[in-house]
C-alpha positions, 0 to 999 in steps of 0.5 A: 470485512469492510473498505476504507477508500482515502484519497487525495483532491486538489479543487477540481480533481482526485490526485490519488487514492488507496484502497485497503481491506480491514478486518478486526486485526489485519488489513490489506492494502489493495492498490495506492495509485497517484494520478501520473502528473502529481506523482514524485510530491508525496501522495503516495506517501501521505496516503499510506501514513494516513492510512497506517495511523488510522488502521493503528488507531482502530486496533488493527495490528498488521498491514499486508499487500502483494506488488508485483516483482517486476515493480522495483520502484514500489517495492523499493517504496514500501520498504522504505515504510518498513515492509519486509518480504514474506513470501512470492506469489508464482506468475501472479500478474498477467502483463499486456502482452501475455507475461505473467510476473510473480507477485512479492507478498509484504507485511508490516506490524503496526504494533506500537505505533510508529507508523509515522516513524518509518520512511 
């Protein structure tokens, strides 16, 4: 296994970055994040194409990540990249103040390409 890090930099600062765990076939996505004054203007997303392009091109045939149930806008954005739910993780995040949240398992094939052709 090993860490891919890719992030996103104006002159003076990191605006965002994505974190994925790449084995020979699969990967994970461990956390995208964008710094909340440069949110809403496509990081997030050119981070997660460019990811998805580069895990293609080296053979990497699914993408996998776990978000948590409570966190509709995320959810809502990585089916919009194609996405699809595969299961829950019972009470998997702890919250602040002591609630714990299911955690939404999601995969996507990279088969074909076509990463560049979803969202």
């Amino acid at each position: 296994e090993t860490s891919w890090v890719y992030t996103a930099n104006s002159a003076s600062a990191v605006q965002g970055l994505m974190v994925l765990q790449v084995t020979e076939m699969e990967a994970d996505l461990l956390t995208v994040c964008v710094d909340p004054a440069c949110q809403r203007a496509g990081l997030g997303r050119g981070l997660l194409l460019f990811g998805m392009d580069a895990l293609w091109q080296s053979g990497v045939k699914v993408l996998r990540l776990d978000v948590a149930a409570d966190n509709a806008a995320a959810i809502a954005f990585y089916r919009a990249f194609g996405f699809d739910d595969d299961g829950r993780r019972l009470k998997y995040y702890r919250r602040g103040n002591g609630v714990r949240v299911d955690g939404v398992l999601m995969s996507r094939s990279l088969a074909g390409h076509g990463a560049t052709k979803k969202a």
